[in-house]
N, C-alpha and C positions, 0 to 999 in steps of 0.2 A: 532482533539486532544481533549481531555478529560479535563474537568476540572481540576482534581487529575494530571493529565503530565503537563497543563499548570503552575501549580502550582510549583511540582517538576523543571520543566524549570527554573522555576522564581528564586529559592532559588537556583538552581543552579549556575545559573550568577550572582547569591549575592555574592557565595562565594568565586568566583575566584577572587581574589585583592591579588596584591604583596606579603601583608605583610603575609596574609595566609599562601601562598606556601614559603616565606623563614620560616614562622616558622614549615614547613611538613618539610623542608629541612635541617633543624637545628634536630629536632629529630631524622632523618637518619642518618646523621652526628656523633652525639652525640652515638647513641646506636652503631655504627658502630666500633666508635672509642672505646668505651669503651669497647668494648669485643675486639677488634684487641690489643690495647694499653699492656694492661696486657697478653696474649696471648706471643708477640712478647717480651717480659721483664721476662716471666716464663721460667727457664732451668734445667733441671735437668741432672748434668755430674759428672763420678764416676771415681775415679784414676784409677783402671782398668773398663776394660770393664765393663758396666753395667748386671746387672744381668739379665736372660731374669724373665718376669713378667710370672706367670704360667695362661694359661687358660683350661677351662673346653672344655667340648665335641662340645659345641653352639659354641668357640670361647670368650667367656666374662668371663674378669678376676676371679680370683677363689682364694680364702686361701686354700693351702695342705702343711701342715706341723704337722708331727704325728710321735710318736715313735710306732717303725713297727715290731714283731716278726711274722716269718711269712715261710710258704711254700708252695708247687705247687701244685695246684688241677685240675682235670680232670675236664669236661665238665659236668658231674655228681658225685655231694657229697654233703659234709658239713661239719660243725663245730659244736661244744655243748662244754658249756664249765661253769663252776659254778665260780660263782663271788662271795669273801668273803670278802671283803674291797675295799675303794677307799677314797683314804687323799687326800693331797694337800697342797703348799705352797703359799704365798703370800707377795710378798717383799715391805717394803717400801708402807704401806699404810697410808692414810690421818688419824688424823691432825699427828701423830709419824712419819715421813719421814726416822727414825733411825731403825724401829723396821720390825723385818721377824715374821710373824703368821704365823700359820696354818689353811688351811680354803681350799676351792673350791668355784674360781667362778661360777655362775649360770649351764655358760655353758661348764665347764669342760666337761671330756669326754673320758670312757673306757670303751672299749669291744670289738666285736669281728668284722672283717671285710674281705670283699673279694674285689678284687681291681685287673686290668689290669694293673699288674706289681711296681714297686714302682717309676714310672716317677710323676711329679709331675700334677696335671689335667687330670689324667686319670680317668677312669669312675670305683666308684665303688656303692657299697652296706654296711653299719654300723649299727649294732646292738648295742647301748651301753648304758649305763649308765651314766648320768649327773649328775651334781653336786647339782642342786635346782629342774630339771624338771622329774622326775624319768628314767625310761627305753623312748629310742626315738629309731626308723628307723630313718636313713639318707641314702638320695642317689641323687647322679648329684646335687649335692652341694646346691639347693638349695630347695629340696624337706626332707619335714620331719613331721614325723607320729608318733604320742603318744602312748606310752605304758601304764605299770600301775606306779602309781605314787611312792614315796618314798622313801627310802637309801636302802644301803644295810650293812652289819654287819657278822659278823661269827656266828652269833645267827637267823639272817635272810637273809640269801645268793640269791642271784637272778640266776638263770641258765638263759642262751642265745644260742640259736642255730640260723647258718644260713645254708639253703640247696641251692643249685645251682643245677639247671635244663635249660642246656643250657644258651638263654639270660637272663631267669628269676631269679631272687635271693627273696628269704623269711625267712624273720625274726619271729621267737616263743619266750619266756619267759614261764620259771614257777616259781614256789617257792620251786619245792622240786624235779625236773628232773623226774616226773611224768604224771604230769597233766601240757600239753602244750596249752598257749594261740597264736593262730596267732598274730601278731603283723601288719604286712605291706607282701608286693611286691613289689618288683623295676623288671623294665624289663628295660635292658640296651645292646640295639641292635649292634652288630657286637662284642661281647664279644671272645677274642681268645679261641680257643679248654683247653690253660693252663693258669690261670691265679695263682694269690696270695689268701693267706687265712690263716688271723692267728691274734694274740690280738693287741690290739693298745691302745694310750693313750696321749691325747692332753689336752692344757690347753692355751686359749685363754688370753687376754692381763685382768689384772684389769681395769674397767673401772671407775674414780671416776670424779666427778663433781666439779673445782671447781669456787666459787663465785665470780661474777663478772659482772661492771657495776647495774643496779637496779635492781636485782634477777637474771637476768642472769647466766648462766654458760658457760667454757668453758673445757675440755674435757683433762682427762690425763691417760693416759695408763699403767700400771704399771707389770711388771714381775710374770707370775705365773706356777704351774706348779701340774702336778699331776700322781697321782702313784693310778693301778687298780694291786691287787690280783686275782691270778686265779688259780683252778684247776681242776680236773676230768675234763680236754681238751679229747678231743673221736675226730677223725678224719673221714671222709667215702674218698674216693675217693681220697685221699693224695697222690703226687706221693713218692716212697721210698726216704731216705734223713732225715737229722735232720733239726733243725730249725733256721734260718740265721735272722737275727737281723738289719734292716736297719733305717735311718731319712731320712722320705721323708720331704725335705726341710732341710735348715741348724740346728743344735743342738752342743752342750756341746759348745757354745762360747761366755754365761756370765759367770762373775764369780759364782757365786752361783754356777749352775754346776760345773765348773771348781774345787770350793773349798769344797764343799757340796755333792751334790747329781747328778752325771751326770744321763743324761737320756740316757737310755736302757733298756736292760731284765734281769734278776738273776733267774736263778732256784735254788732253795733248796728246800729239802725235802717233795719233791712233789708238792710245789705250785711256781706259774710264778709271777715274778711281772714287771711288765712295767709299765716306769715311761717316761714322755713325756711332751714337750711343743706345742702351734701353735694350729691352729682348722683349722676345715675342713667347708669349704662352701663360698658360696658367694664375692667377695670383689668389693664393688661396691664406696667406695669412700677413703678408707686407702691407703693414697698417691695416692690419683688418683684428677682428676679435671673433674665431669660429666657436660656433653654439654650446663646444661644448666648456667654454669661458665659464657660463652660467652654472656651472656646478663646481665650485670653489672650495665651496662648501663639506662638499661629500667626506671626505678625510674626518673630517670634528664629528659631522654629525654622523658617521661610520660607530662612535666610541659608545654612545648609549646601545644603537643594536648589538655590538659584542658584548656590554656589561649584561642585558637581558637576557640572551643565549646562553654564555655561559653559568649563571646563576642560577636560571631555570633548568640546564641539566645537570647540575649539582644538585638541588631539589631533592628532596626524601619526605614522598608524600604518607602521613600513617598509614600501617598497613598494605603498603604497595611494594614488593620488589621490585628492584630495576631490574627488567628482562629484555629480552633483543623486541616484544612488543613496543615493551612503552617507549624504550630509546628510540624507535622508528616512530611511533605516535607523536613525541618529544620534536624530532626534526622536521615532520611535516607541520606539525601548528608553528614552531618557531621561524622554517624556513618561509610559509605564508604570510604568517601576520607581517614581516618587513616587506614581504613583496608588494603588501597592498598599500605599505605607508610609504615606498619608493616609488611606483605607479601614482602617488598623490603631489608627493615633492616638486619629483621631477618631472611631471606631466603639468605641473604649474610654472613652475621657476624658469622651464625651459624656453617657451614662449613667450613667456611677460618678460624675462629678462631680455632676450633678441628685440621684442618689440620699442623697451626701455630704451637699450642702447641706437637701433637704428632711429630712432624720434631725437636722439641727440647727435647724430650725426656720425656715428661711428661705423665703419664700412666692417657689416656681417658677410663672411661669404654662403650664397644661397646654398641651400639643401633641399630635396624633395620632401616632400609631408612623408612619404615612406621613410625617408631617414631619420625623419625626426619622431617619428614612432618607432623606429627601432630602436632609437638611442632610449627612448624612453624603457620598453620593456626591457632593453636587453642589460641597462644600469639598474632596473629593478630586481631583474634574475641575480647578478652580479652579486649586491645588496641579502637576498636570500640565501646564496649557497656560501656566502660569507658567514651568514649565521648560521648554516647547516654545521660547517666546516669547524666552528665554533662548539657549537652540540655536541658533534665529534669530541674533540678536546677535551670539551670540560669532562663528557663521561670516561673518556678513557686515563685522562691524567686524575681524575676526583682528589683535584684542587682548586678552588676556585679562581685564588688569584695568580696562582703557575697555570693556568689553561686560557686565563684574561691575558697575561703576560705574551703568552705563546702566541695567539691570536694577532696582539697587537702590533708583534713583532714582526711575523710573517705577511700582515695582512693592511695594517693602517701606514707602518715605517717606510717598507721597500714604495710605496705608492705615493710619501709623502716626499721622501729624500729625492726622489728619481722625477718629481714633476717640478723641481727646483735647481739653478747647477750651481749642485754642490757637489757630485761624484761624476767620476768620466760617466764620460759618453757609453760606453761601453760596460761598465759597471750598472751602470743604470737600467741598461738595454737588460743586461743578466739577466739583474732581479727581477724585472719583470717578465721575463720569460721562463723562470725556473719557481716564481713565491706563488703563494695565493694571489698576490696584487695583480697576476696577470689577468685576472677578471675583468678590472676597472677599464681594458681598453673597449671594454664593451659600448664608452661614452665614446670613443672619435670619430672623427669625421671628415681629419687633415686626410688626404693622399699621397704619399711620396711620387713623385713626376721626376724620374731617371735626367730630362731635358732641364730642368729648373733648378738653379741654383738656390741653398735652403741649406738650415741647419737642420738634417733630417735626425734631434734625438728627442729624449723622452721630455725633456724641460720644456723644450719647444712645441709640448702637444703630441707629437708623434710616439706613438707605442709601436713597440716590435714586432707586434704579431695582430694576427686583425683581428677583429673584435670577437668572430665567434671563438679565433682557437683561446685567443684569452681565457672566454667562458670555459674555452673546454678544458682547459687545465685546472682554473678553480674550482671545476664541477670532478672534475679527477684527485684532488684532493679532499674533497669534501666526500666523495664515494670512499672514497682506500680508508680513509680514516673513521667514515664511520664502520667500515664492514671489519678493521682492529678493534673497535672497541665493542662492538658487539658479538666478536669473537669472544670475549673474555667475561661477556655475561652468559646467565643460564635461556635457555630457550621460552621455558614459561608455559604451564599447563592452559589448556583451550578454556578451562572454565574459571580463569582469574578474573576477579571482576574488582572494582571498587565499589566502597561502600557509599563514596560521593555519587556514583551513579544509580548504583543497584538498591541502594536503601535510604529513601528518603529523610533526610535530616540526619543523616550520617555527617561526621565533617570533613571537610577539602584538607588536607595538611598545608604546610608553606610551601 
């Protein structure tokens, strides 16, 4: 046996004592319950039948809700169609809660589109026009490609054509139905022989911010709606028939439609106008609860693995210097033993809670089994170099409760403040890009979607940085700071041994 194993040995049978494993046991416990607890107390139940949630092609929930004129195209055509306006309403915005403007959100949305029927989650292709981001391609909800940038006007009209060729669909743009720029490609496999093909017109929720706790915000949504002009519409490949009018997704049932401006189509005098609410793409947390909900917990039960860590490399076992051996024997048993008790947590809690909450009817957004084993190890690893990082601490400050302190500060606080809005957006963002807590993003699973309107910060589930560089940063802290404090011990001759190993019935110190 090796020096480096005798040693490992040694700290190893340091650390097996009672009170260790109840507080491994208390963590478990703790994270277990916290994601089961709220799980089992979340219900969502509708006087009728609940409505079915729409998903996309993959299976993972999806926004399809658009005002739709539209008709039947063969396997081979298109569409071309000149765009001379696009307004917009907006109810009840901040601070006036009494007053309707006119405006377009960002990602408002008219133009032209081809689509496998008017089911909702069906696979299509959208040429359109936005509200702030000029001409976009969209397709399979959550793919999307820039055009040229700017408005459109009856002084400066934007033409859009899409052609279909089989499963392929392509998007062009010009300025004067002349001179065509490609735009994109979508190839969207198993497309029927007869699909849809005609204008459309969406207008996603307002999103405004508002103030709370110390910069904080918190998130409120507000009715909006928008109206595209169109005409010189050219058809190729159209089957015979005029053109039928549907809302994919529910429409005209606030009032404002109701009393105002219902959404649909009007022709006169040569030009179409369709007016719509809802957007197309993505929905990955609008009334949903994502998987990684189920670990609530983590933060509380976080505090017995730092009091463990830290205590044990404060530790002064008889007769043992603390040398750069054992401080490295010291992080590898401490960094382990959490690893195997967060591989147990969260390998349970995570499943039983998604299974919990969808049997009560609350909409999970889907993850592949790969995602959900990475969230698994890679909140385990998280959990471990947390307590390495701790090791770290305690040996190099040899205090117990200044290196608990320190810990708790850099590593339970910035992850507890920043997953709550209580500090800006921005502050939040910081800390967790700059503390140990950057680790923790090793549990998401949200995606920021550039196209999707969202309150893209840390309260809301969204971490700054993606899950590995997280790791990499707490594993970067946990390296620096052990390689200081083993700077500052002695190196340790090859033939130190313990007497707990080496001599039977020798004793273990505390």
């Amino acid at each position: 046996m090796t020096a480096n194993q005798k040693c490992l040995r040694r700290e190893w049978a340091a650390f097996r004592r009672p009170a260790r494993w109840a507080a491994l046991a208390f963590f478990v416990l703790v994270v277990v319950a916290g994601g089961l607890l709220p799980a089992f107390g979340g219900r969502v139940s509708c006087d009728d039948p609940c409505p079915a949630r729409p998903t996309g092609p993959d299976g993972s929930p999806v926004n399809d809700q658009f005002s739709f004129l539209h008709r039947d195209l063969g396997e081979r055509g298109g569409i071309t169609v000149r765009m001379t306006s696009m307004t917009g309403t907006i109810t009840y915005p901040p601070p006036d809660h009494d007053r309707i403007v006119p405006g377009l959100v960002p990602w408002a949305k008219a133009g032209i589109i081809v689509k496998d029927g008017v089911r909702q989650g069906s696979p299509y292709a959208a040429l359109m026009l936005s509200g702030h981001h000029g001409v976009r391609m969209q397709h399979g909800y959550r793919h999307d490609v820039a055009g040229r940038a700017g408005g459109v006007s009856a002084t400066s009209p934007r033409w859009l054509r899409l052609t279909r060729a089989g499963d392929t669909v392509t998007g062009f743009e010009s300025p004067d139905g002349e001179r065509w720029t490609r735009v994109g490609a979508a190839r969207l496999p198993g497309l029927p022989s007869a699909v849809q093909v005609g204008l459309f017109a969406a207008s996603p929720g307002d999103l405004t911010l508002r103030p709370a706790g110390l910069g904080g915000a918190t998130q409120q949504v507000r009715f909006t709606q928008a109206s595209g002009v169109f005409d010189h519409v050219g058809l190729e490949g159209a089957a015979a028939g005029g053109w039928r009018w549907d809302a994919v997704g529910e429409m005209n049932r606030t009032d404002w439609e109701k009393d105002h401006l219902p959404s649909g189509a009007v022709e006169k005098g040569g030009r179409i106008t369709v007016t719509g609410i809802g957007d197309i793409g993505p929905r990955d947390t609008e009334g949903a609860r994502p998987v990684e909900r189920t670990l609530v917990g983590l933060p509380l039960g976080l505090l017995p693995v730092l009091v463990v860590a830290v205590r044990f490399a404060a530790s002064r076992d008889r007769g043992t210097p603390l040398v750069r051996r054992v401080l490295a024997a010291r992080a590898a048993v401490v960094g382990a033993v959490p690893f195997v008790a967060g591989l147990l947590a969260v390998g349970v809690v995570l499943p039983l809670g998604v299974a919990i909450m969808e049997s009560n009817g609350v909409a999970v957004p889907a993850v592949s089994a790969s995602t959900e084993v990475r969230v698994v190890v890679a909140t385990a690893a998280a959990l471990a170099l947390a307590a390495v990082f701790t090791v770290a601490l305690g040996s190099l400050l040899r205090r117990t409760w200044l290196a608990l302190g320190a810990a708790v500060l850099t590593v339970v606080v910035p992850y507890l403040v920043a997953s709550v809005p209580l500090l800006s957006d921005e502050v939040s963002r910081w800390l967790l890009r700059v503390t140990p807590a950057a680790g923790f993003a090793a549990q998401q699973t949200l995606v920021e979607h550039r196209h999707v309107v969202a309150h893209y910060a840390p309260s809301t589930g969204y971490f700054p940085l993606a899950w590995w560089a997280g790791l990499a940063v707490l594993a970067a802290y946990a390296v620096a700071f052990l390689w200081l404090a083993a700077r500052r011990l002695p190196r340790g001759g090859e033939d130190m041994v313990h007497p707990s190993v080496d001599a039977p019935g020798a004793p273990v110190g505390a």
